[in-house]
Backbone as JSON, one array per atom type, in Angstrom:
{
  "sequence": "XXXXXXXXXXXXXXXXXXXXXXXXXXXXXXXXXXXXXXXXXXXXXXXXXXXXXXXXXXXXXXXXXXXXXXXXXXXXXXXXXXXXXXXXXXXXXXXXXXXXXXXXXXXXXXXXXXXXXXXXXXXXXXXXXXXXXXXXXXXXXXXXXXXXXXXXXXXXXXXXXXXXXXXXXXXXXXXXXXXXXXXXXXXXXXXXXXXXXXXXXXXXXXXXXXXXXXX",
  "N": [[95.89, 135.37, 177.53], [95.03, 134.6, 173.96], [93.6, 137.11, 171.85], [91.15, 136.49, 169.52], [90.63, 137.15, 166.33], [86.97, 137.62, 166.26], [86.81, 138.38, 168.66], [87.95, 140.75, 168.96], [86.58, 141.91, 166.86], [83.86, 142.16, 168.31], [84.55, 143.7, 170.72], [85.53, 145.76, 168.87], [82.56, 146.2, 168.29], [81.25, 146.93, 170.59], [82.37, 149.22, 171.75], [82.08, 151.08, 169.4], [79.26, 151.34, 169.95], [78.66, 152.18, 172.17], [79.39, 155.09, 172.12], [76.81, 156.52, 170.92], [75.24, 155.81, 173.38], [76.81, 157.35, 175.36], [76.5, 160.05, 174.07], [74.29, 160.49, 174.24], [73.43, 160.32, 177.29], [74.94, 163.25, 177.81], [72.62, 165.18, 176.82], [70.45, 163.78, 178.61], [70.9, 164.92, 181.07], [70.22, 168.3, 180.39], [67.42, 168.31, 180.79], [64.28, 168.24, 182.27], [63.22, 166.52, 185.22], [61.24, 166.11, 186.21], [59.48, 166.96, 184.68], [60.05, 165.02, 183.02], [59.54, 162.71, 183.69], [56.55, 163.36, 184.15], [56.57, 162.86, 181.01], [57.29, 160.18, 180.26], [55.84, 158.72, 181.85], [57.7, 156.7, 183.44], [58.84, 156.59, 186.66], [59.99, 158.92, 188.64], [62.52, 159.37, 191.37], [63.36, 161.86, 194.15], [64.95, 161.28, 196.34], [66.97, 159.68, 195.5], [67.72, 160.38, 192.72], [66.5, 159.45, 190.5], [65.27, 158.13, 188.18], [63.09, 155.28, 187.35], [63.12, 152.98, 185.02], [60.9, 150.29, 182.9], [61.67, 148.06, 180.75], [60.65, 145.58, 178.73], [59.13, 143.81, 181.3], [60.73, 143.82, 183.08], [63.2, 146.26, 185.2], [65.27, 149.31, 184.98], [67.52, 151.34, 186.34], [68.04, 155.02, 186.0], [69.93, 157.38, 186.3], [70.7, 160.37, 187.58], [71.76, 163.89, 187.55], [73.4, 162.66, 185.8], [72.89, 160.46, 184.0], [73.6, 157.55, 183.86], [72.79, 153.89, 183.41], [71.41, 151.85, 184.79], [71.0, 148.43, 186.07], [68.31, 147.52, 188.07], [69.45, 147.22, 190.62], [71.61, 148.98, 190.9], [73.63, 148.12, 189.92], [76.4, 148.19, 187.04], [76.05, 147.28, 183.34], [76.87, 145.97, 180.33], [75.09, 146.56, 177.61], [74.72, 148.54, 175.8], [73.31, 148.96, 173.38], [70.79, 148.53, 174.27], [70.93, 150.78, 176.61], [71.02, 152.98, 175.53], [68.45, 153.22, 173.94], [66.99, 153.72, 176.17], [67.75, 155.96, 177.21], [66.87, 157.84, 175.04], [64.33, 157.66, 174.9], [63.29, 158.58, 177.69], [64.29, 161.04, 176.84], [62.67, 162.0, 174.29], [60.2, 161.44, 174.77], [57.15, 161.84, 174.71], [54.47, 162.21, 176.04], [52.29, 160.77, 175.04], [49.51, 158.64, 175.27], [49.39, 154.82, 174.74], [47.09, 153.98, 172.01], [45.78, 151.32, 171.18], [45.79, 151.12, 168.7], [47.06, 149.72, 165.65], [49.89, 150.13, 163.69], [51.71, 149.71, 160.63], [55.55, 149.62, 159.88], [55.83, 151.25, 157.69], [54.25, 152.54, 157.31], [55.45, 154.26, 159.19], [57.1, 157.56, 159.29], [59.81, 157.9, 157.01], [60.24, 155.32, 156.84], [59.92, 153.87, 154.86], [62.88, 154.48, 153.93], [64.3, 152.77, 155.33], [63.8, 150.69, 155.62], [64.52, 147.93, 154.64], [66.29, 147.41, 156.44], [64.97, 147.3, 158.84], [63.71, 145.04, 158.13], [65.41, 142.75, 157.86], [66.82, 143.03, 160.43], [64.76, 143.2, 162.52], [61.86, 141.66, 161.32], [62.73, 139.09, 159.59], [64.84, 138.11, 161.37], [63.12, 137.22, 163.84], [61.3, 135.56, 162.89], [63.12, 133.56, 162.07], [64.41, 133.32, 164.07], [62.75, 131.94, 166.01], [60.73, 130.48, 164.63], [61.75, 127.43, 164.98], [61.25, 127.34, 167.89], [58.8, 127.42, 169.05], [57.63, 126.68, 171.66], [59.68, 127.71, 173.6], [59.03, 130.95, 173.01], [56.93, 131.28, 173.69], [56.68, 130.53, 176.17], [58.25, 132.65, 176.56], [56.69, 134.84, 176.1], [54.54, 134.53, 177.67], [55.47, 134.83, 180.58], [56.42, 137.82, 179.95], [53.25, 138.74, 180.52], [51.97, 139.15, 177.93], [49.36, 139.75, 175.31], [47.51, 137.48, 173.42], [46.96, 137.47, 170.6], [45.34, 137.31, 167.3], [46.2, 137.17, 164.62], [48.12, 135.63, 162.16], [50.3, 132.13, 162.36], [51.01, 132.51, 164.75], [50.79, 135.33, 167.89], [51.18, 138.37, 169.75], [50.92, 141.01, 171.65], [52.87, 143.14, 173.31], [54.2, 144.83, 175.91], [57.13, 147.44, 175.09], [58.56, 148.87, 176.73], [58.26, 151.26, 178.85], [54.76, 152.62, 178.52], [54.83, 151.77, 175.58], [53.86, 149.98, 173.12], [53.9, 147.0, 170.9], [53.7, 144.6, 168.58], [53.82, 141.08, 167.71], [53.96, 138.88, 165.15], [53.94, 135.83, 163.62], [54.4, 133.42, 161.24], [54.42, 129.97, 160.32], [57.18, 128.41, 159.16], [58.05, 126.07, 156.4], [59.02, 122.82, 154.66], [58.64, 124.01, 152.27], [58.44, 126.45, 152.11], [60.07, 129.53, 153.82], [59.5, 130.98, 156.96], [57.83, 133.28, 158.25], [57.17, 137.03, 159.29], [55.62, 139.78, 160.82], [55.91, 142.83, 162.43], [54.12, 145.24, 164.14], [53.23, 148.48, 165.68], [52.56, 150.11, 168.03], [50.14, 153.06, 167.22], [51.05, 155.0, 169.1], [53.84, 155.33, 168.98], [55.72, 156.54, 167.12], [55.67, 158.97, 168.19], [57.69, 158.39, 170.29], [59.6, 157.35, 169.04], [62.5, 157.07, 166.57], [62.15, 156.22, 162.9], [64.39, 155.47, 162.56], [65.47, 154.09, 164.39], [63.32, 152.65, 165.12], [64.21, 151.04, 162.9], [65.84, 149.25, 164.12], [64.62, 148.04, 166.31], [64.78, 145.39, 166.84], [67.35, 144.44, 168.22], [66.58, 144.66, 170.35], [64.28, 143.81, 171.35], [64.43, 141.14, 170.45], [66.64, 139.89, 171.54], [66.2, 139.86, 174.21], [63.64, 138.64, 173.91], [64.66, 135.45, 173.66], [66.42, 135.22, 175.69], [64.33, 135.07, 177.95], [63.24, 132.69, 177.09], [64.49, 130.46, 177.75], [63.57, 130.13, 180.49]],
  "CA": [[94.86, 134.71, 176.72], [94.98, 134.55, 173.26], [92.16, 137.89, 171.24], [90.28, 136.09, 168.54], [89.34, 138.02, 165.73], [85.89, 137.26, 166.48], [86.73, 138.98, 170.33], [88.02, 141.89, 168.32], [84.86, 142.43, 166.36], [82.85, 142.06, 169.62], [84.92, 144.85, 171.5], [84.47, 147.28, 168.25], [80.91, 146.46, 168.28], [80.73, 147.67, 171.99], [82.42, 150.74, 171.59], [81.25, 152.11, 168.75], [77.65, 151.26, 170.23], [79.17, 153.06, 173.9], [79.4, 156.72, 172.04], [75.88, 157.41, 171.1], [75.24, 156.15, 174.53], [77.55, 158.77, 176.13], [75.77, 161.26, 173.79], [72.46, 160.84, 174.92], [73.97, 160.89, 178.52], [75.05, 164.92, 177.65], [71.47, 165.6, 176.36], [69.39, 163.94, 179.47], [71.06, 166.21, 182.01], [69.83, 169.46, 180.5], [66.07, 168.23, 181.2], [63.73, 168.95, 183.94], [63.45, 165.64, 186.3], [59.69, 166.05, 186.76], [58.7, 166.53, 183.35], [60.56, 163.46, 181.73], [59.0, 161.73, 184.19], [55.83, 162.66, 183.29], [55.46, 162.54, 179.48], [57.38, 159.17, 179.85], [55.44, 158.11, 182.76], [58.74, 156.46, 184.24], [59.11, 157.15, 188.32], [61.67, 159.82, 189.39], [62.76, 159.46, 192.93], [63.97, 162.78, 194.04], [65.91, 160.8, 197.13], [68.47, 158.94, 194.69], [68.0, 160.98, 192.12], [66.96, 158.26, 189.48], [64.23, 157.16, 187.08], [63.16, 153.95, 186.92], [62.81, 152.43, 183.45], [60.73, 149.5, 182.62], [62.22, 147.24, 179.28], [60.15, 143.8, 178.86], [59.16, 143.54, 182.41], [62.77, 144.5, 183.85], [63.29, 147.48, 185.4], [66.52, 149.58, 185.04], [67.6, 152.42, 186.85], [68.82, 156.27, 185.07], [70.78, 158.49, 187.73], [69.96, 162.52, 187.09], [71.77, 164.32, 186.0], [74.48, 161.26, 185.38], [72.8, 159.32, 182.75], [74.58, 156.61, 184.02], [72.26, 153.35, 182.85], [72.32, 150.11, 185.37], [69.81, 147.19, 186.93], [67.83, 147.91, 189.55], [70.27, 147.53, 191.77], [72.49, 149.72, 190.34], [74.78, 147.57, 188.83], [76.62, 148.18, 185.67], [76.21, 146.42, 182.43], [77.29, 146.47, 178.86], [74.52, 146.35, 176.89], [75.06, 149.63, 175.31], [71.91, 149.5, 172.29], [69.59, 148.86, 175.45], [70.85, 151.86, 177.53], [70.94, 154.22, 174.36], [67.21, 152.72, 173.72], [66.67, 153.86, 177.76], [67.75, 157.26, 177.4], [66.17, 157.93, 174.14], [63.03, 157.59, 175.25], [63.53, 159.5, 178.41], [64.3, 162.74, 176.4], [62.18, 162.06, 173.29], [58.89, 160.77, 175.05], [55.77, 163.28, 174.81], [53.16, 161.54, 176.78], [51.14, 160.35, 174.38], [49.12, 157.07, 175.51], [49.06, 154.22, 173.81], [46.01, 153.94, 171.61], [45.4, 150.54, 170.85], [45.71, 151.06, 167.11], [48.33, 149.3, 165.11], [50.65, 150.93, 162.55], [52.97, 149.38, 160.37], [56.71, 150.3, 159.76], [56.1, 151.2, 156.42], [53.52, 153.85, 157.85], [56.59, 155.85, 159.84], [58.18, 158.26, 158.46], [61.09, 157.42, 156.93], [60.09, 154.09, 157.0], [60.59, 153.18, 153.51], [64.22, 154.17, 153.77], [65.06, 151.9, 156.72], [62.66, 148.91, 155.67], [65.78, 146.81, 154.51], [67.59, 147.37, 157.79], [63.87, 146.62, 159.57], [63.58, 143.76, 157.2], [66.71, 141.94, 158.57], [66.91, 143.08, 161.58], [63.47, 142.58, 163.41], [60.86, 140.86, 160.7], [63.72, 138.04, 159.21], [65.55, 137.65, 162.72], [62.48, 137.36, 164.25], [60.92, 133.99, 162.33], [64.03, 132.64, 162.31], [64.95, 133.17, 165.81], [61.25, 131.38, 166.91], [60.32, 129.13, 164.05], [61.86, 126.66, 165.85], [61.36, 127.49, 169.09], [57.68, 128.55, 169.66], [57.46, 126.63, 173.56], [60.1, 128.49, 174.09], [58.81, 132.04, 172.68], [55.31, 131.47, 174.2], [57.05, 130.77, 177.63], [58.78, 134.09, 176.82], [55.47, 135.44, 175.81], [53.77, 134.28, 178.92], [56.06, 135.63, 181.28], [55.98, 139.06, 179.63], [52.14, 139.24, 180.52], [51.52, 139.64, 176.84], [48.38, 139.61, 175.02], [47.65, 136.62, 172.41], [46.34, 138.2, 169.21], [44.64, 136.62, 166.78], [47.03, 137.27, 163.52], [49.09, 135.27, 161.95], [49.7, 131.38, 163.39], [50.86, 132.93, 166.43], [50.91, 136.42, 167.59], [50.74, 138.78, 171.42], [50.85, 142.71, 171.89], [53.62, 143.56, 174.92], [54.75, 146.24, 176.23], [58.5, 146.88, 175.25], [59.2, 150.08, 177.47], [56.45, 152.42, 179.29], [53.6, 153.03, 177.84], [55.05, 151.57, 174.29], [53.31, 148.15, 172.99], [54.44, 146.36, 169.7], [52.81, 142.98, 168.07], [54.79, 140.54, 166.78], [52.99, 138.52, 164.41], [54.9, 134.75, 163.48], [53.69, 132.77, 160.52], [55.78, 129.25, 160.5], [57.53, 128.07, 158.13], [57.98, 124.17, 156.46], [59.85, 122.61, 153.82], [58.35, 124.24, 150.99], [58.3, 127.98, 152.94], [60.45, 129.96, 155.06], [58.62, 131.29, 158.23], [57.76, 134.93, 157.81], [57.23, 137.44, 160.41], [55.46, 141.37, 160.72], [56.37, 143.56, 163.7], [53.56, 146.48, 164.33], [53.69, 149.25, 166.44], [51.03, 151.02, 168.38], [50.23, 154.11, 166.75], [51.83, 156.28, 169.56], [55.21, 154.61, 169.15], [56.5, 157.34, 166.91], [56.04, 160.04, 169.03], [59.39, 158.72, 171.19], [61.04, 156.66, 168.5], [62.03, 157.6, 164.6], [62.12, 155.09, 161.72], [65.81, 154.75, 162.51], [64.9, 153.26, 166.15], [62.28, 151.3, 165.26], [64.54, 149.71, 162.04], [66.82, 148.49, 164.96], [64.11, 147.58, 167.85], [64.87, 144.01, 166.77], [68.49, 144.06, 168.86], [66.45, 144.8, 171.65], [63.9, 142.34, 171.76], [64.71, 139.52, 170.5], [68.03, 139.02, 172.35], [65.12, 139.42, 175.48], [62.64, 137.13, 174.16], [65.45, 134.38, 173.51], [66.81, 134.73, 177.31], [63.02, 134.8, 178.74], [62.2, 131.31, 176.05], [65.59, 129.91, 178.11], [63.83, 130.3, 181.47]],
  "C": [[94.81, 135.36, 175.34], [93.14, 135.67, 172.32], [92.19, 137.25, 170.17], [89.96, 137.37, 167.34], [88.03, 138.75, 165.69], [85.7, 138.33, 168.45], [87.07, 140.48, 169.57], [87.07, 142.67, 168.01], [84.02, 143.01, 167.62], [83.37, 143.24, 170.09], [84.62, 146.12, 170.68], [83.63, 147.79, 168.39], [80.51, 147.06, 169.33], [81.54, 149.32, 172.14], [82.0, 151.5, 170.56], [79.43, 152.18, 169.05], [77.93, 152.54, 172.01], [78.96, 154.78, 173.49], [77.72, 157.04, 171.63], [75.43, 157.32, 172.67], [75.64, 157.37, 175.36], [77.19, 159.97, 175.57], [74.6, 161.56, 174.32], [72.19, 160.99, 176.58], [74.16, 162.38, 178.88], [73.66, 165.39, 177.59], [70.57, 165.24, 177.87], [69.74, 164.77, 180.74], [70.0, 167.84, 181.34], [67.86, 169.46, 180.49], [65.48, 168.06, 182.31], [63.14, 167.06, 184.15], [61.93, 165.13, 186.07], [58.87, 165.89, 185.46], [59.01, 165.78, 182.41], [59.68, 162.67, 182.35], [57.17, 161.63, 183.94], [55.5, 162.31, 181.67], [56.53, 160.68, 179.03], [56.84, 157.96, 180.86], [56.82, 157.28, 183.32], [59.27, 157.37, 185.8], [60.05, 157.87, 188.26], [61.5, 159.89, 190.88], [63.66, 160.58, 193.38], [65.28, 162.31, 194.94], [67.07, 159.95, 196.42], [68.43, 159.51, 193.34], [68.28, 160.15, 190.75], [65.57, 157.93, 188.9], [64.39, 155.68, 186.94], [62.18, 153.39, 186.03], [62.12, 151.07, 183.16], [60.8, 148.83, 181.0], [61.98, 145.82, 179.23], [60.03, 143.53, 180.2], [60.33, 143.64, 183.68], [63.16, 145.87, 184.19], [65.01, 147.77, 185.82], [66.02, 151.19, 185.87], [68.61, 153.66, 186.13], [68.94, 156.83, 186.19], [70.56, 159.52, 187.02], [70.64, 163.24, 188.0], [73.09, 163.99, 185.48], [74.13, 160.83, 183.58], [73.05, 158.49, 182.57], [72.92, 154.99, 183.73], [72.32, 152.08, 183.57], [70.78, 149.31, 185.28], [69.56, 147.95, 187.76], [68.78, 147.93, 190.93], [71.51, 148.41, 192.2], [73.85, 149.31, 189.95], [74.47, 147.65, 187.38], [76.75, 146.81, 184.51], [76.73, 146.69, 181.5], [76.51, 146.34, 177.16], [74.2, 147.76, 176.03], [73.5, 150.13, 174.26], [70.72, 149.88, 173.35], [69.62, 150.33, 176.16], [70.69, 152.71, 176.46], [69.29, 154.22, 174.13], [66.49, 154.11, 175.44], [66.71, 155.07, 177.35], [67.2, 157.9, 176.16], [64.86, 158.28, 174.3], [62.33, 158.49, 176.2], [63.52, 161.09, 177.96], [63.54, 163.01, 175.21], [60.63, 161.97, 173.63], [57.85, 162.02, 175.18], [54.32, 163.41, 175.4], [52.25, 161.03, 176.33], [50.49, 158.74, 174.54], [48.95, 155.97, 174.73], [47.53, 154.06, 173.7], [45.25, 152.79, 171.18], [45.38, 150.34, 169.23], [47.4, 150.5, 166.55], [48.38, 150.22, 164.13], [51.57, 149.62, 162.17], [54.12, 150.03, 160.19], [56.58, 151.04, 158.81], [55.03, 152.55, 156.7], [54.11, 154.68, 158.61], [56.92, 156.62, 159.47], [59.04, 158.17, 158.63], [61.17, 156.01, 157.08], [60.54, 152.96, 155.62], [62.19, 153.26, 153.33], [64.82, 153.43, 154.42], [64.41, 150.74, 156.5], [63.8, 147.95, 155.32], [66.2, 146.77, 156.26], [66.09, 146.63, 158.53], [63.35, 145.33, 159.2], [64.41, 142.48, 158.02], [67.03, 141.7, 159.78], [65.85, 142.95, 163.05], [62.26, 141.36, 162.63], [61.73, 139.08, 160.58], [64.24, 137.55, 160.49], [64.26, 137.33, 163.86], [62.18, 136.01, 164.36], [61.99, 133.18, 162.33], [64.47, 132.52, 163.53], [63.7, 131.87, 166.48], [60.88, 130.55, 165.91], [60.29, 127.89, 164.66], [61.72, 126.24, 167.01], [59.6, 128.06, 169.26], [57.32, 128.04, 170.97], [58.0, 127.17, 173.82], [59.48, 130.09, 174.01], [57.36, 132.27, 173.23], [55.59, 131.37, 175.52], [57.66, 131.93, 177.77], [57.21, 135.25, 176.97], [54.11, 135.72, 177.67], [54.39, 135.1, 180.29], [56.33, 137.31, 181.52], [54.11, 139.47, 180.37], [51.61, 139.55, 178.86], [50.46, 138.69, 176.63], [48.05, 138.69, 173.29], [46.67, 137.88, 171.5], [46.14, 137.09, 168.33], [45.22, 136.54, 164.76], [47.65, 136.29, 162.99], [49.06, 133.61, 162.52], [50.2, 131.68, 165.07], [51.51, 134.22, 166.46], [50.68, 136.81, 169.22], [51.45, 140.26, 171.02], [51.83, 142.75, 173.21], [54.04, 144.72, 174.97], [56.54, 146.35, 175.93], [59.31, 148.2, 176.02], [57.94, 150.9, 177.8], [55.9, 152.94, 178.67], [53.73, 152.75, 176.02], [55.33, 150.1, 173.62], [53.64, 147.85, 171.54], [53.85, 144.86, 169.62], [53.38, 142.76, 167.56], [53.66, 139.02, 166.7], [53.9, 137.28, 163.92], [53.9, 133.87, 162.15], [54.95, 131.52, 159.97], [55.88, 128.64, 159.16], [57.36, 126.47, 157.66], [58.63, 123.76, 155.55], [59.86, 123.08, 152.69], [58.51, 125.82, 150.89], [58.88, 128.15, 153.89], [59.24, 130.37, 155.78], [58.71, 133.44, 158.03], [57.43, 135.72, 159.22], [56.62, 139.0, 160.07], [55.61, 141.64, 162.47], [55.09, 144.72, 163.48], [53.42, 147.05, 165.61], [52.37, 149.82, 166.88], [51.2, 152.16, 168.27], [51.15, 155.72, 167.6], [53.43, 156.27, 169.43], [56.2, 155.57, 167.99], [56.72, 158.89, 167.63], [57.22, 160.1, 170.16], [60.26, 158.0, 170.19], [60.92, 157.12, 167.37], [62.33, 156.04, 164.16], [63.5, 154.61, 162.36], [65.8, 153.96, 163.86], [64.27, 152.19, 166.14], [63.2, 150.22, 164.35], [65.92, 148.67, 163.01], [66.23, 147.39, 166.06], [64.56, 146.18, 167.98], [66.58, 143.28, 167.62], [68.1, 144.53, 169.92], [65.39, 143.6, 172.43], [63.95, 141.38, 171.63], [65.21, 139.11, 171.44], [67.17, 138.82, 173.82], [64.59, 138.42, 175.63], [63.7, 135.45, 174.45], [65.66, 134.0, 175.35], [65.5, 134.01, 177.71], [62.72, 133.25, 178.1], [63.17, 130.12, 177.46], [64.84, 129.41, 179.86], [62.85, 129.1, 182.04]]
}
């Protein structure tokens, strides 16, 4: 069978996304079991020797002291930003509860240097992903358990990993106006992620919400 250019690209894109993975794999071994588990509230089962991760209502499973990154059932995938996202969190997380308070990006540190990349990559991809689609994105919405908010013409608070809630805020567009979009974060949400995390989050949920709009 004939590689595409376009299949080319795609295979780069998954390996150079595969090595921080496999870095952050080295790093969650040398941590203690009990206390990832609690300051990221995520279960450790000492009998399989595995954390289990909740990401948009989906729970994945982390092997210890593997790092290895599957489904619940312990099948492998190749979603490489997600599992790097997974273990990230795992070794960065500090217990801090969410507080109910929003933040914007632009309030992170380091936020102003990454606001282009957060621009493009979650606010812009965001409205354009759902402009068109808001039965779908409200059947994603719904399914999540998320919480309508009152922002914007349509808006809900979810959880996008334990104990770490984000509002996405939609304002639609029409012939005269694109469709605009803000992302905010609940104030504890830098204590496991930096600016450079958050100016990406948008290749984690969208490509979610889209499946969940599908279902």
């Amino acid at each position: 069978m004939e590689i595409t250019l376009r299949d080319e690209a795609a295979i780069e894109e998954k390996r150079k996304d595969k090595i921080p993975y496999e870095h952050y794999k080295s790093l969650l071994k040398d941590q203690d079991p009990q206390n990832v588990s609690k300051l990221s509230t995520c279960p450790y089962d000492e009998a399989t020797s595995s954390f289990l991760v909740t990401v948009m209502g989906t729970p994945y499973k982390v092997t210890f002291p593997q790092g290895d990154v599957t489904d619940s059932e312990g099948q492998d995938f190749d979603n490489y930003k997600l599992k790097t996202m997974i273990l990230r969190y795992l070794i960065n997380a500090k217990g801090i509860p969410s507080t109910g308070e929003n933040i914007a990006y632009r309030d992170v540190s380091g936020g102003n240097v990454y606001f282009a990349c957060f621009e493009g990559r979650c606010l812009k991809r965001f409205a354009f992903t759902f402009n068109y689609n808001i039965e779908g994105l409200q059947k994603a919405m719904a399914f999540l358990g998320a919480e309508p908010q009152k922002n914007g013409d349509f808006s809900w608070r979810f959880e996008v990993i334990n104990n770490m809630f984000m509002t996405a805020i939609l304002w639609l567009g029409d012939d005269e106006f694109p469709p605009e979009a803000q992302i905010l974060f609940d104030a504890n949400f830098p204590s496991a992620f930096s600016a450079e995390d958050m100016a990406v989050m948008g290749d984690i949920f969208i490509p979610i919400l889209k499946d969940l709009s599908k279902k």
